[in-house]
ZAVO-177216 format. One record per residue: residue number from 1; x, y, z of N, C-alpha, C in turn. Coordinates in steps of 0.02 Angstrom, whole numbers, padded with zeros to 5 digits, always signed. Layout:
<pts>
{i:NUM n_c1:X n_c2:Y n_c3:Z ca_c1:X ca_c2:Y ca_c3:Z c_c1:X c_c2:Y c_c3:Z} .
...
</pts>
This chain:
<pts>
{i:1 n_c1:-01340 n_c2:+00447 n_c3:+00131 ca_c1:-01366 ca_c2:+00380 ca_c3:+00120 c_c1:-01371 c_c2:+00365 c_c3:+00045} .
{i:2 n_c1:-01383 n_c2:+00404 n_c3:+00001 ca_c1:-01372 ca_c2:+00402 ca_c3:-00065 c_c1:-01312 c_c2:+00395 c_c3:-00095} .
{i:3 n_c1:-01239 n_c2:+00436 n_c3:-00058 ca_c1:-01194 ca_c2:+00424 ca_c3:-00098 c_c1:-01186 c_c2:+00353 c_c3:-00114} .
{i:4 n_c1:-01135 n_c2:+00356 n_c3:-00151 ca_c1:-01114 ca_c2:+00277 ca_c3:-00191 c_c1:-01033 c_c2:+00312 c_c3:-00216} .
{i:5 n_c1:-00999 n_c2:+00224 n_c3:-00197 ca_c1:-00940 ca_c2:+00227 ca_c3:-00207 c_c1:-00899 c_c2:+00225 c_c3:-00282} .
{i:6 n_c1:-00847 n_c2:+00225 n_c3:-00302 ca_c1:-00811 ca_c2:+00234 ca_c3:-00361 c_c1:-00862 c_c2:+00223 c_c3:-00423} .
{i:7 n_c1:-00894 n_c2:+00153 n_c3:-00418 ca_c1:-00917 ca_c2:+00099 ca_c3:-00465 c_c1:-01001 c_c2:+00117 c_c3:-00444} .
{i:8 n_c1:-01009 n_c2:+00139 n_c3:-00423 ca_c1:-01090 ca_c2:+00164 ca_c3:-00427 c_c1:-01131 c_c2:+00150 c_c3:-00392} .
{i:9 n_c1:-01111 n_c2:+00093 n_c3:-00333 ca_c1:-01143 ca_c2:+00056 ca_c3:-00266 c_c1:-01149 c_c2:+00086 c_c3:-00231} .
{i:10 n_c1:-01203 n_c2:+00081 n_c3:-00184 ca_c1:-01241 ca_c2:+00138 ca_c3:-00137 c_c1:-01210 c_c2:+00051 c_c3:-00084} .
{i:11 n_c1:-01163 n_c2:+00086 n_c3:-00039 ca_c1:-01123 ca_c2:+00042 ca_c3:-00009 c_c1:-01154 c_c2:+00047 c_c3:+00073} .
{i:12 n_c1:-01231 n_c2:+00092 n_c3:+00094 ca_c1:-01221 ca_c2:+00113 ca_c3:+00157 c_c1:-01252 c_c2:+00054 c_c3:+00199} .
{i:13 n_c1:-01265 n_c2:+00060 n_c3:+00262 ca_c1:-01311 ca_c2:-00007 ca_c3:+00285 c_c1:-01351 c_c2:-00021 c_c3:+00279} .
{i:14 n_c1:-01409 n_c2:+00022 n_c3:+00225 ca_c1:-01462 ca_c2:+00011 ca_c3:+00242 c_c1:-01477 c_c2:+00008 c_c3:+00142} .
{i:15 n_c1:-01455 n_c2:-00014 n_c3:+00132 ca_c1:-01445 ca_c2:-00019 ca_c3:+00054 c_c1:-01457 c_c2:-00087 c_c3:+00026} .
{i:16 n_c1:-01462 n_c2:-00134 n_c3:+00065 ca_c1:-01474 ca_c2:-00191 ca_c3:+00051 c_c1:-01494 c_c2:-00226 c_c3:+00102} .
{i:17 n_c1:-01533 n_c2:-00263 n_c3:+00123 ca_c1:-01560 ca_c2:-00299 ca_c3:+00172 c_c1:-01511 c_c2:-00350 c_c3:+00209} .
{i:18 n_c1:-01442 n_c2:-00377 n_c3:+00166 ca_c1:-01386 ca_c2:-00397 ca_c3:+00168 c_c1:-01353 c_c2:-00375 c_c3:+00215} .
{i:19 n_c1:-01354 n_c2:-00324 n_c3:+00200 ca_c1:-01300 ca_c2:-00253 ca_c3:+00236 c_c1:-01304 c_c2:-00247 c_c3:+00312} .
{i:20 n_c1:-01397 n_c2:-00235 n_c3:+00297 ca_c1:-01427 ca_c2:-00216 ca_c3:+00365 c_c1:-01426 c_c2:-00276 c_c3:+00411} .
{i:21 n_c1:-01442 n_c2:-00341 n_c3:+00377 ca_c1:-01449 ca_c2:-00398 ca_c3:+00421 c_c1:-01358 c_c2:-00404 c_c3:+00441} .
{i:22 n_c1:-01294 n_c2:-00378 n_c3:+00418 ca_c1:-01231 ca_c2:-00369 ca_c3:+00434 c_c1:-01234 c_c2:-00325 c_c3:+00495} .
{i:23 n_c1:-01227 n_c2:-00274 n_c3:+00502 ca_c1:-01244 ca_c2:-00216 ca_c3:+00553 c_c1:-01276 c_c2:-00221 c_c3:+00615} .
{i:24 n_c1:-01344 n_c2:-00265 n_c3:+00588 ca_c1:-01371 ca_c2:-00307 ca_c3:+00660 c_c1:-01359 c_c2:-00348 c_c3:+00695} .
{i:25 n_c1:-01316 n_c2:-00388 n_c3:+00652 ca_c1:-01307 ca_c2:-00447 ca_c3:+00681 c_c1:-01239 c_c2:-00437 c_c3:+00719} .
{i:26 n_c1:-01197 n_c2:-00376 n_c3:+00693 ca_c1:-01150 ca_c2:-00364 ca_c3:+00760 c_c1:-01170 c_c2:-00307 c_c3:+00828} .
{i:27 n_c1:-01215 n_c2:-00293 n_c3:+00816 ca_c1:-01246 ca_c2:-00252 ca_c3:+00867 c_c1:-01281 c_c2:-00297 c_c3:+00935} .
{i:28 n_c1:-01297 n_c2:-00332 n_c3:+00900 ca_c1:-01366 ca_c2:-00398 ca_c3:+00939 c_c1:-01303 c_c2:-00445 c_c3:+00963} .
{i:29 n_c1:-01257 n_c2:-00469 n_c3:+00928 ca_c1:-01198 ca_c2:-00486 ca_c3:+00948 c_c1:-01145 c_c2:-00457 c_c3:+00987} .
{i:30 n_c1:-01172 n_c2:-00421 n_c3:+01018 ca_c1:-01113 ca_c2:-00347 ca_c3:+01054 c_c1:-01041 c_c2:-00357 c_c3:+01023} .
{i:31 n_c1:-01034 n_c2:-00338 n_c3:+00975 ca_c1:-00964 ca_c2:-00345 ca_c3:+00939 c_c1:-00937 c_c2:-00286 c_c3:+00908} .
{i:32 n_c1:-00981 n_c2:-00233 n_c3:+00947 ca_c1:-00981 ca_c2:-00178 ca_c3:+00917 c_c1:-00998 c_c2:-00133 c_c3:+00997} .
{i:33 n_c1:-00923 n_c2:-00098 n_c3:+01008 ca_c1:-00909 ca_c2:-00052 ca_c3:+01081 c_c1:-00916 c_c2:+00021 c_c3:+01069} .
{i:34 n_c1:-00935 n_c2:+00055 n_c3:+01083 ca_c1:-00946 ca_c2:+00130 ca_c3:+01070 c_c1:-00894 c_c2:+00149 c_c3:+01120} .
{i:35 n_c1:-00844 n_c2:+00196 n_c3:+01112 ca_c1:-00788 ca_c2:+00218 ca_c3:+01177 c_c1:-00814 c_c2:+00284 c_c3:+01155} .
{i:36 n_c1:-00820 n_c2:+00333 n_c3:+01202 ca_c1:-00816 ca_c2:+00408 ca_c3:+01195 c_c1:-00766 c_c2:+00453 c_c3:+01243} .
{i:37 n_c1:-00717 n_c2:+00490 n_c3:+01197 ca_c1:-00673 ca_c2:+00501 ca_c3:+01243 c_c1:-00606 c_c2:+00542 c_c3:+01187} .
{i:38 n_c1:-00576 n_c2:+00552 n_c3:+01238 ca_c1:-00538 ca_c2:+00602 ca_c3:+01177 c_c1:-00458 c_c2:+00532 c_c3:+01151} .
{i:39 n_c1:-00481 n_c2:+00542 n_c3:+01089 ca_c1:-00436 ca_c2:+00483 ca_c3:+01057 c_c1:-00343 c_c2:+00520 c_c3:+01105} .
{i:40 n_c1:-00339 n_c2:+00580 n_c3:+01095 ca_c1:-00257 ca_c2:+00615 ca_c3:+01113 c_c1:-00270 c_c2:+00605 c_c3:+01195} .
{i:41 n_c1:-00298 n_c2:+00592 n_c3:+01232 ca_c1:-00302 ca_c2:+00592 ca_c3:+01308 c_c1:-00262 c_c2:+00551 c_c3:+01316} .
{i:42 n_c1:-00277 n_c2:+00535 n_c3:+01398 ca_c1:-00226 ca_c2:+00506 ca_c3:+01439 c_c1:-00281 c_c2:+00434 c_c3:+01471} .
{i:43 n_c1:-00334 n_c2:+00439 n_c3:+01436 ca_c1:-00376 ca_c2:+00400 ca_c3:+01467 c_c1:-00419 c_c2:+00340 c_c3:+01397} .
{i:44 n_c1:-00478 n_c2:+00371 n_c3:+01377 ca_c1:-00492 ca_c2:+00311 ca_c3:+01329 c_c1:-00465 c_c2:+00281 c_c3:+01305} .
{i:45 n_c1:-00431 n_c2:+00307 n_c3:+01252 ca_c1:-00404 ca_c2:+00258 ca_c3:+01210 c_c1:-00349 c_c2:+00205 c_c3:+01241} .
{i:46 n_c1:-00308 n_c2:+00222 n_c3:+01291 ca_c1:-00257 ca_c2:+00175 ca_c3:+01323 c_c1:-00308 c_c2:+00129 c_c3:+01367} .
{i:47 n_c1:-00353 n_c2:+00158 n_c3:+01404 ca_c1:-00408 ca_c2:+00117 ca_c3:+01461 c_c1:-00423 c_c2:+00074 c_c3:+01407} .
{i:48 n_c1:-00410 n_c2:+00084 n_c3:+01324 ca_c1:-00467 ca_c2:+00035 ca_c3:+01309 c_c1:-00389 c_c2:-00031 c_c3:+01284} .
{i:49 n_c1:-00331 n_c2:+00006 n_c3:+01270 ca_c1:-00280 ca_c2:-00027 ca_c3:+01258 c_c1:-00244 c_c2:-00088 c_c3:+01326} .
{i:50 n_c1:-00270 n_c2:-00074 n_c3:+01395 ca_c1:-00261 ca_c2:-00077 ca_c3:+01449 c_c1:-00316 c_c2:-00150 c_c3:+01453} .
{i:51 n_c1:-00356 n_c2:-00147 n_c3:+01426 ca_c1:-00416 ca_c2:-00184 ca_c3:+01430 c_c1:-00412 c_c2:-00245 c_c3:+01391} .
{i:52 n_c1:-00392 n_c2:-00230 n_c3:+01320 ca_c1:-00373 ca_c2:-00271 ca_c3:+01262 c_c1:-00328 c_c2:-00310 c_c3:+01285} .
{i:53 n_c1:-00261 n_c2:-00278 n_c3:+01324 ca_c1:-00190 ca_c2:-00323 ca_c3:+01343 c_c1:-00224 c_c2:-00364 c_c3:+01401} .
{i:54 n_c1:-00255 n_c2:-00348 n_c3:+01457 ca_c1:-00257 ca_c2:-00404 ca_c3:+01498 c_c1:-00304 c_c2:-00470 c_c3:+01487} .
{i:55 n_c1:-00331 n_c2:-00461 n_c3:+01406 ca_c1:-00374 ca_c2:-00518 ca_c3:+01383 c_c1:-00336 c_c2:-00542 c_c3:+01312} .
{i:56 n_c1:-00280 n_c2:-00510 n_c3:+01313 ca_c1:-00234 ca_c2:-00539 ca_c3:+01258 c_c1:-00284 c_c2:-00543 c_c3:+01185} .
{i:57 n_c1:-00320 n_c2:-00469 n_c3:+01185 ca_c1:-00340 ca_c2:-00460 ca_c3:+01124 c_c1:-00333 c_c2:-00392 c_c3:+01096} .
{i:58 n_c1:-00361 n_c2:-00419 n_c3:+01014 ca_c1:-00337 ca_c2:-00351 ca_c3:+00982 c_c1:-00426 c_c2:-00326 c_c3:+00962} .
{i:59 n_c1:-00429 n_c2:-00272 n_c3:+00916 ca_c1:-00486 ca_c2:-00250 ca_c3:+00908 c_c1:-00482 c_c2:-00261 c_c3:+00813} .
{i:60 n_c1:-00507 n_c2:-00286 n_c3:+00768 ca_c1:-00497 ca_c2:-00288 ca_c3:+00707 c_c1:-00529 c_c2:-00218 c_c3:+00670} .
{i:61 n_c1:-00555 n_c2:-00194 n_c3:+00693 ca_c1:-00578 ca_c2:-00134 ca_c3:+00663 c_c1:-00578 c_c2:-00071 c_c3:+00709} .
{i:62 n_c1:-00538 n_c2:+00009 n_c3:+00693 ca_c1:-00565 ca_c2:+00042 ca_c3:+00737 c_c1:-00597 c_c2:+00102 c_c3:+00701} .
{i:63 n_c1:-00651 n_c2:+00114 n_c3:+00702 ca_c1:-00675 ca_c2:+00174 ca_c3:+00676 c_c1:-00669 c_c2:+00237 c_c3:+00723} .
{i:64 n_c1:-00640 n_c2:+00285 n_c3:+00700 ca_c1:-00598 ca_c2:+00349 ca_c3:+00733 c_c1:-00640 c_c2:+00407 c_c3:+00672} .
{i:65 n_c1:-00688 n_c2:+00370 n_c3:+00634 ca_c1:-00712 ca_c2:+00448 ca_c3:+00604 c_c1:-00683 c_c2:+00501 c_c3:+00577} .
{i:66 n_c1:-00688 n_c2:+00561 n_c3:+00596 ca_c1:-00662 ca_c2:+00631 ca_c3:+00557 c_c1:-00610 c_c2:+00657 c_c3:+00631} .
{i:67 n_c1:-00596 n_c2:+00604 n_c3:+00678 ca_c1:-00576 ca_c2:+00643 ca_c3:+00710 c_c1:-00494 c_c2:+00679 c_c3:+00699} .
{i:68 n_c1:-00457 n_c2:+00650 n_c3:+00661 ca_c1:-00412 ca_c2:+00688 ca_c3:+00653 c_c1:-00411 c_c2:+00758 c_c3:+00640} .
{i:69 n_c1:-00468 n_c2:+00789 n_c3:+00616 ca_c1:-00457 ca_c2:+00870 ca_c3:+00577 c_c1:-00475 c_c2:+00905 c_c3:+00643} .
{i:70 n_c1:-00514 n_c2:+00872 n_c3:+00689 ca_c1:-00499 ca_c2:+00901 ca_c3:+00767 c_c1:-00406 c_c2:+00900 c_c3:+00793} .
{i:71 n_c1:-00400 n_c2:+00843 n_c3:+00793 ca_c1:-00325 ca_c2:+00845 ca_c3:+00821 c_c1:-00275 c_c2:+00895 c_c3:+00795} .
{i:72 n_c1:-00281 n_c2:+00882 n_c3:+00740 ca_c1:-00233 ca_c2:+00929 ca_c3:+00692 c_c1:-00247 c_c2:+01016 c_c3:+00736} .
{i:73 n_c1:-00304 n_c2:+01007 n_c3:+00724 ca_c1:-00352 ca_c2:+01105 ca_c3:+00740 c_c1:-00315 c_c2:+01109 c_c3:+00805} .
{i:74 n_c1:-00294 n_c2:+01029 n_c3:+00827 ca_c1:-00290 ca_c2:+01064 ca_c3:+00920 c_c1:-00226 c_c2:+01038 c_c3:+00930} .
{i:75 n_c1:-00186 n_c2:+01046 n_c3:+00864 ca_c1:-00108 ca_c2:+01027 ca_c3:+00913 c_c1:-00093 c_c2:+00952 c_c3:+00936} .
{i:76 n_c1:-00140 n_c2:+00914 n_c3:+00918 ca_c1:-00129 ca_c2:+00869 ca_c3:+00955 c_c1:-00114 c_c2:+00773 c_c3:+00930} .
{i:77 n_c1:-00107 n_c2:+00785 n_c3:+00875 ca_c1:-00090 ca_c2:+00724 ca_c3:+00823 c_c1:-00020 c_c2:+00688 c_c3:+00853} .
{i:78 n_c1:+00009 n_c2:+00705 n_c3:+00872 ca_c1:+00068 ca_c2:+00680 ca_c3:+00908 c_c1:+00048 c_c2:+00616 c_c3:+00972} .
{i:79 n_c1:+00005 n_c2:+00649 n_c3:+01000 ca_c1:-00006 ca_c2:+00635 ca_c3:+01076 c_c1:-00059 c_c2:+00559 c_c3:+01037} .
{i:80 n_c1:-00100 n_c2:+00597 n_c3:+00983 ca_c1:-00146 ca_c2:+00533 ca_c3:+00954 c_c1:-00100 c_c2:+00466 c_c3:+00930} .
{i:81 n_c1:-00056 n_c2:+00487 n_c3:+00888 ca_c1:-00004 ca_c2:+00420 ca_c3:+00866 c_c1:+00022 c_c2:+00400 c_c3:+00934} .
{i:82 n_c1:+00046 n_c2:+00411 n_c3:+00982 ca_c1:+00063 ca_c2:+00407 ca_c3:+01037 c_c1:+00014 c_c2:+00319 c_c3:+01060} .
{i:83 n_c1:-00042 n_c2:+00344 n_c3:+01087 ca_c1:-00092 ca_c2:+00316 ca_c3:+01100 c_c1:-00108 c_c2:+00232 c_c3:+01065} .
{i:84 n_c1:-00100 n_c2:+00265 n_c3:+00988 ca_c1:-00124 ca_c2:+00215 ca_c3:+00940 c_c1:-00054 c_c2:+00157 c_c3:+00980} .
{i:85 n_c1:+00010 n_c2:+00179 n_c3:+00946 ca_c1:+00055 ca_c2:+00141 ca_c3:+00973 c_c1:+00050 c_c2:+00110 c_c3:+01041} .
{i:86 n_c1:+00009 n_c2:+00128 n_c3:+01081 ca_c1:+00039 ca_c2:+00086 ca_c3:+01141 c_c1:-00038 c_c2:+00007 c_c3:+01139} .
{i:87 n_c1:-00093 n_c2:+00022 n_c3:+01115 ca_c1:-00132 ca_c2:-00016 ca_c3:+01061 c_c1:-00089 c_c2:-00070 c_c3:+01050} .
{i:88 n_c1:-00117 n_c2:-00151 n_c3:+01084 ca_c1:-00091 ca_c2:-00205 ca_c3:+01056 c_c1:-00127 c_c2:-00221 c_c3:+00987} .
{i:89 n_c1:-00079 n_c2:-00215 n_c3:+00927 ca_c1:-00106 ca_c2:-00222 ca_c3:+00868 c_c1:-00084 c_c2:-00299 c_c3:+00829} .
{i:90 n_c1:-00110 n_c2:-00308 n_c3:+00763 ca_c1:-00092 ca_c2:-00356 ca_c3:+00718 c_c1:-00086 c_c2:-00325 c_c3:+00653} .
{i:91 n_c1:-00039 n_c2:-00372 n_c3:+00609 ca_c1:-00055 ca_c2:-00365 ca_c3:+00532 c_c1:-00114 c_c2:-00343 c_c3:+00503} .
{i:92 n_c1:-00166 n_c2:-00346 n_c3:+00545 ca_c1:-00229 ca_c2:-00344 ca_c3:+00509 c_c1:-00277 c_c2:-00299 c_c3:+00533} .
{i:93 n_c1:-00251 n_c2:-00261 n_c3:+00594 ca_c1:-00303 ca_c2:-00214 ca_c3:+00613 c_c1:-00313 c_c2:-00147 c_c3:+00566} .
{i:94 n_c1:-00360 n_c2:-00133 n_c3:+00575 ca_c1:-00371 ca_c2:-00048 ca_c3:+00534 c_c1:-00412 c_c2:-00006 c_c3:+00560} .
{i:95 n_c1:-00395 n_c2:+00046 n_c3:+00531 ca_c1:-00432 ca_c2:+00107 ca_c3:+00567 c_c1:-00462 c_c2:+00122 c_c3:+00514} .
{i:96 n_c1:-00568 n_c2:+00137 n_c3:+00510 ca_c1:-00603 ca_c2:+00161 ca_c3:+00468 c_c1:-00590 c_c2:+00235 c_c3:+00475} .
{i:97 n_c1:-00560 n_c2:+00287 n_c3:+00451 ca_c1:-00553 ca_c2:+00366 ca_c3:+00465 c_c1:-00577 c_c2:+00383 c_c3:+00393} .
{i:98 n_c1:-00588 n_c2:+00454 n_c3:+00410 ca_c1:-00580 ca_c2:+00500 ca_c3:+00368 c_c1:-00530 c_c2:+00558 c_c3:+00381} .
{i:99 n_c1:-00519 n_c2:+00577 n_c3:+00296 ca_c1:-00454 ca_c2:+00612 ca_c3:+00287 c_c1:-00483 c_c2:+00672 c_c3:+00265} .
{i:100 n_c1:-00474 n_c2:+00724 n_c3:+00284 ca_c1:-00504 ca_c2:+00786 ca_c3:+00292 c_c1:-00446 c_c2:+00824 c_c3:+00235} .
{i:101 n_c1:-00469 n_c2:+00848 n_c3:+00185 ca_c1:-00420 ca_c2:+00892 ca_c3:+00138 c_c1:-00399 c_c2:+00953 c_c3:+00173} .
{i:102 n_c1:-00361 n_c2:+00947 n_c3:+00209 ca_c1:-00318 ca_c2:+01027 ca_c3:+00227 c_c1:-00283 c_c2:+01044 c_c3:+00189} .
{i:103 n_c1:-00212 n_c2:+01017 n_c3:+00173 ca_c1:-00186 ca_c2:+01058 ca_c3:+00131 c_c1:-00171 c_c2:+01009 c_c3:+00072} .
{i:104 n_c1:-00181 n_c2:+00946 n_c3:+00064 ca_c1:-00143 ca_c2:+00904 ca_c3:+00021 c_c1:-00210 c_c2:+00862 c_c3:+00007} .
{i:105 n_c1:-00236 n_c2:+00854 n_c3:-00059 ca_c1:-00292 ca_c2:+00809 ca_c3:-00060 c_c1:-00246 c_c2:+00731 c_c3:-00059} .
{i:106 n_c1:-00310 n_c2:+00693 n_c3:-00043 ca_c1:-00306 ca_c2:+00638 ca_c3:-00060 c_c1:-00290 c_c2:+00585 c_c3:-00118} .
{i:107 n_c1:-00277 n_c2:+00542 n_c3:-00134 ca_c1:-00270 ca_c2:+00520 ca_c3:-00205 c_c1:-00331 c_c2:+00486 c_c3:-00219} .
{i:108 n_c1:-00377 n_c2:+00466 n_c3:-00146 ca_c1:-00454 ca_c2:+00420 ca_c3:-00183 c_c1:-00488 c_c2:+00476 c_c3:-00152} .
{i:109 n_c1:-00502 n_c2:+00542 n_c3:-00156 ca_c1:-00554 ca_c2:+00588 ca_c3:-00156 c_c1:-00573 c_c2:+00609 c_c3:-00236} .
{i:110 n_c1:-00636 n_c2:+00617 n_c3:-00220 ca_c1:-00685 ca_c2:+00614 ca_c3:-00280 c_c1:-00721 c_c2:+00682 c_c3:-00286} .
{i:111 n_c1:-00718 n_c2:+00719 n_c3:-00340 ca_c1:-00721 ca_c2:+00762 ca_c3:-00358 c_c1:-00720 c_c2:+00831 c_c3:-00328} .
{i:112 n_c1:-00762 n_c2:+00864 n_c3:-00303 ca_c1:-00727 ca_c2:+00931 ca_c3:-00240 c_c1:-00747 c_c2:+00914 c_c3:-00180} .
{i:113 n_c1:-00764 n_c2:+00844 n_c3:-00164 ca_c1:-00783 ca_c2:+00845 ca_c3:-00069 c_c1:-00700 c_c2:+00856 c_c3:-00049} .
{i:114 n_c1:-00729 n_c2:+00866 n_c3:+00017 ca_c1:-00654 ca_c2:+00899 ca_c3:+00040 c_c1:-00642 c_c2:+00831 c_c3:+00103} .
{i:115 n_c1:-00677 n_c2:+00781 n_c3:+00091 ca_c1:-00660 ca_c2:+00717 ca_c3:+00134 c_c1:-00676 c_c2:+00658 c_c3:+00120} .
{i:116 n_c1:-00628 n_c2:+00604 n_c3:+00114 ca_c1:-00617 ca_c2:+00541 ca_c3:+00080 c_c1:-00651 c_c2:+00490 c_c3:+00149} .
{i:117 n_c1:-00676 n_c2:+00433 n_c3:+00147 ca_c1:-00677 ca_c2:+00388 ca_c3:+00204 c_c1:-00610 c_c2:+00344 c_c3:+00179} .
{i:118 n_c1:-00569 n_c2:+00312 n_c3:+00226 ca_c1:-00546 ca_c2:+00256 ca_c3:+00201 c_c1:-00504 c_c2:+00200 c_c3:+00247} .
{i:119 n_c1:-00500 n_c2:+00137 n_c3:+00235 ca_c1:-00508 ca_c2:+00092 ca_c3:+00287 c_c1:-00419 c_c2:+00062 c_c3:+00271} .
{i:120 n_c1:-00368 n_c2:+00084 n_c3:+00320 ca_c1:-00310 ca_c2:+00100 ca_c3:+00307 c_c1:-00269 c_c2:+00029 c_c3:+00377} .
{i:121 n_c1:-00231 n_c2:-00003 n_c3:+00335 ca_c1:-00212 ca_c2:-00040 ca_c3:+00394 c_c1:-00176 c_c2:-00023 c_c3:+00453} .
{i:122 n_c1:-00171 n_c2:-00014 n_c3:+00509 ca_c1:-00157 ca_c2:+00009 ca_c3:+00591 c_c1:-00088 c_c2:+00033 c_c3:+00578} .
{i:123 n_c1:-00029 n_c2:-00040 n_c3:+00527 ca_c1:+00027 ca_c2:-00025 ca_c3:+00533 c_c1:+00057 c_c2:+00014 c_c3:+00486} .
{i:124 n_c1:+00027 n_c2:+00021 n_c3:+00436 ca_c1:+00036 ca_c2:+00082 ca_c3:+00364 c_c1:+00021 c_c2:+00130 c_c3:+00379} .
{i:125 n_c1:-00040 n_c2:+00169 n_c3:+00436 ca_c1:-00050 ca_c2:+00231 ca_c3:+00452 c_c1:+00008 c_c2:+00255 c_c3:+00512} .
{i:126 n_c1:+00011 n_c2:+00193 n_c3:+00554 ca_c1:+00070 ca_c2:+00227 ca_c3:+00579 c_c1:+00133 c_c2:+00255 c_c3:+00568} .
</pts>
């Protein structure tokens, strides 16, 4: 909750009353879906792609966390792009991830953490 980004801003939600009244107001707004489920399955992530297409919508933000350095550990990054692709997307969707330093750092990781956050558009990560 302390860190702070490049420029010295403590960027988290609860850092400004701004922030927080942001955060709430999509929560209280249900605009904000919690899915739990294995992103490489055969089930969430498409049930939720399955869901999106028959309301002819997209999702503008997906936060997927650290889960890649699981996939990777388990073989299974293939099956994840898989998934993403079948995801009705736009120009503008993104995925909030983190990039876990295995073998290649990052170019916006900051000094020896070994994990960057960063908010990457849907069709450039693919």
């Amino acid at each position: 909750m302390r860190e702070t980004d490049l420029e010295g801003n403590r960027l988290n939600w609860l850092a400004s009353l701004k922030a927080y009244d942001f955060v709430l107001d999509i929560q209280l707004g249900k605009r904000a879906t919690p899915v739990v489920g294995d992103l490489s399955g055969d089930q969430a992530f498409r049930k939720v792609g399955r869901f999106l297409a028959s309301r002819r919508a997209t999702v503008p933000a997906f936060y997927v966390s650290n889960v890649e350095f699981y996939l990777f550990r388990k073989d299974q990054w293939s099956e994840f792009i898989e998934n993403v692709n079948a995801l009705s997307t736009t120009d503008s969707n993104v995925f909030i991830r983190t990039y876990t330093n295995l073998h290649r750092p990052h170019p916006k990781m900051v000094g020896n953490h070994i994990t960057v956050s960063l908010v990457q558009n849907v069709h450039e990560f693919l």
